[in-house]
C-alpha positions in Angstrom: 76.1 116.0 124.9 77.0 113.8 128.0 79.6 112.1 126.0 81.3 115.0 125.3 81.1 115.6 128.9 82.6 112.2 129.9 85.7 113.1 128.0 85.5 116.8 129.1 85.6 115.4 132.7 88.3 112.7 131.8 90.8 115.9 130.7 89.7 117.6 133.6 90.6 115.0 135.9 94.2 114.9 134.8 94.4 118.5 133.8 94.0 118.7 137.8 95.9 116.2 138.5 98.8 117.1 136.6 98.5 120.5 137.8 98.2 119.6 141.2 101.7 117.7 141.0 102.8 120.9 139.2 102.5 122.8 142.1 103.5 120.5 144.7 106.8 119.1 143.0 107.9 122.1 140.7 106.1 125.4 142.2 106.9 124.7 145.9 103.2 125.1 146.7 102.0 122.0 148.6 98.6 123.2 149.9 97.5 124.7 146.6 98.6 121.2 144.9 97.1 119.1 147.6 94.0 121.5 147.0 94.1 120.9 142.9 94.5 117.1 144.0 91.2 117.0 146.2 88.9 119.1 143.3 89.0 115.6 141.8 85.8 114.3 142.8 84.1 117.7 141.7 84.5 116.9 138.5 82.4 113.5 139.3 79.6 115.8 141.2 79.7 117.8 137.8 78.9 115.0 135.7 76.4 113.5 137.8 74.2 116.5 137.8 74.5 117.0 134.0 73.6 113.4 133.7 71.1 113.3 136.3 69.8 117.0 134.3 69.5 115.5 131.2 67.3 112.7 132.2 65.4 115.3 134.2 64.7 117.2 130.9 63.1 114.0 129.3 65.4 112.4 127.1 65.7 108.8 126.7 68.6 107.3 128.6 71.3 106.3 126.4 74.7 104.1 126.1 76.3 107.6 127.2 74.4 108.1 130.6 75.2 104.3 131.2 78.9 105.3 130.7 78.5 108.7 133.0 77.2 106.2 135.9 80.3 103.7 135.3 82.9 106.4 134.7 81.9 107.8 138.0 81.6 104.0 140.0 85.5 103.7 137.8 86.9 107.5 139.0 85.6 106.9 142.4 86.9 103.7 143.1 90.4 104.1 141.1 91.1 107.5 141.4 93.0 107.8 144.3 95.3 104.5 143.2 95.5 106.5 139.6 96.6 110.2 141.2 99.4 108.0 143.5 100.4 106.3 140.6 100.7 109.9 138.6 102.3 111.7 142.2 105.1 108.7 142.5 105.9 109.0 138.7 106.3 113.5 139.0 108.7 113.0 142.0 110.6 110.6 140.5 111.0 112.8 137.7 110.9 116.7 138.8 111.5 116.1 142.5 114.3 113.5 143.1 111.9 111.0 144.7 112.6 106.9 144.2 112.0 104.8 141.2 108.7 103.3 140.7 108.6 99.8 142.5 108.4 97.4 139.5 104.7 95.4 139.6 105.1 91.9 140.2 105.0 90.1 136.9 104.8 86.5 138.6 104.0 84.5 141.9 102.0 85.0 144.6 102.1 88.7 145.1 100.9 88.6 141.4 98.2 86.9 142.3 97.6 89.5 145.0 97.1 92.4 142.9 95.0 90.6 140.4 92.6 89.9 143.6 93.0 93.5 144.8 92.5 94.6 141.5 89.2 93.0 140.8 88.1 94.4 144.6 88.5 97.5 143.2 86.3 96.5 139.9 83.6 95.6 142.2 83.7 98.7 144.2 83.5 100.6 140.7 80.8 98.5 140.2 78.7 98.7 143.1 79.2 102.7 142.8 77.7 102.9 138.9 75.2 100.5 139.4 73.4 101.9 142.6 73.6 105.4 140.4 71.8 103.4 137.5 69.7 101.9 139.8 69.0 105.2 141.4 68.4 106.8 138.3 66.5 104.2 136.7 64.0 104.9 140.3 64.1 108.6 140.1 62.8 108.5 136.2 60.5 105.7 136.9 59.5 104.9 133.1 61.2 101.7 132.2 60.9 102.5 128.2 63.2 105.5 129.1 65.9 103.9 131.3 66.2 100.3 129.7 69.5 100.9 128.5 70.7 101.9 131.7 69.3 98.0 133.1 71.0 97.0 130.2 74.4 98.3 130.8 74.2 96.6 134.6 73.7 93.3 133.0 77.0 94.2 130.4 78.6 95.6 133.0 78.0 92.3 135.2 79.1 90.1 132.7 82.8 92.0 132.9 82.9 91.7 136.2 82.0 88.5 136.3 85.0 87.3 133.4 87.1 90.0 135.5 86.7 87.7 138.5 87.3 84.3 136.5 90.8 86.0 135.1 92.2 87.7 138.2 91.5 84.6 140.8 93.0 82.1 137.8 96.6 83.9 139.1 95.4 82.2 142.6 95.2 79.0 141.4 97.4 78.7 138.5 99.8 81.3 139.4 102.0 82.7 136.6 105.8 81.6 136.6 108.8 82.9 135.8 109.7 81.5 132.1 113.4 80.4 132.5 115.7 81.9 130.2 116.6 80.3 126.7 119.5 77.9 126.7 119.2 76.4 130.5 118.9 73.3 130.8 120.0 69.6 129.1 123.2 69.3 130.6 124.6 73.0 129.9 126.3 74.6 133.2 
């Protein structure tokens, strides 16, 4: 059930999204799209309390009410850089807005959103793991919520290899790769 509910919520998120953009770029209605926009993080309050519901009911925490906490820490702390990603992309397209600015692919300001990037991982993951941590309090029966501890210490791990990868670009930062056929005396 809360799988199906984690992927219900994913569909929402963009069904709002996308209709949100509908109405700003294509309908002409700003507030009703800036209103579609904000209804966002109602579909993280829905998930929660089914979640959190479940639990309540007795079942047995499982891999899936991990993932409900970390899709939640994820939406929460990406969410807003996803929907500007999605609104700069519609105007572009249906509203005669400017290109996409290209990511940087090499140098410094690489390594810049690599470290930006992982801040955001850590906010995600601060978010899901006080909600494990909360639930794993609020059930209080370690037999029932020991996958939950589990997927901290997974999620830790990724974090952890997240941080090793992204702050490599700081030290060892990537470089252009010069095109084929400069170089040994050809001008």
């Amino acid at each position: 059930m809360v799988l199906a509910l984690i992927v219900g919520c994913e569909i929402a998120f963009w069904v709002f999204v996308l209709a949100g953009l509908t109405c700003r770029y294509l309908l002409g209605m700003r507030r009703t799209g800036a209103v579609l926009l904000a209804c966002t993080p109602v579909i993280d309050l829905i998930l929660l309390a089914s979640a959190s519901y479940d639990l309540h009911r007795g079942a047995t925490a499982g891999f899936t009410h991990g993932m409900a906490a970390v899709y939640i820490g994820v939406s929460v702390a990406y969410g807003h850089r996803m929907i500007r990603w999605a609104d700069v992309r519609f105007a572009h397209r249906f509203a005669g807005g400017p290109p996409p600015a290209a990511k940087a692919k090499f140098g410094e300001e690489h390594a810049r959103n690599e470290r930006r990037g992982w801040s955001l991982h850590l906010l995600a993951w601060a978010i899901g793991c006080a909600l494990l941590y909360g639930i794993i309090l609020w059930i209080g029966d370690a037999n029932r919520t020991a996958s939950l501890l589990q997927a901290v210490r997974l999620w830790s791990l990724v974090l952890g290899i997240d941080f090793l990868i992204s702050f490599s670009y700081t030290l060892w930062p990537r470089k252009e790769k010069k095109p084929a056929g400069s170089g040994f005396g050809v001008k």
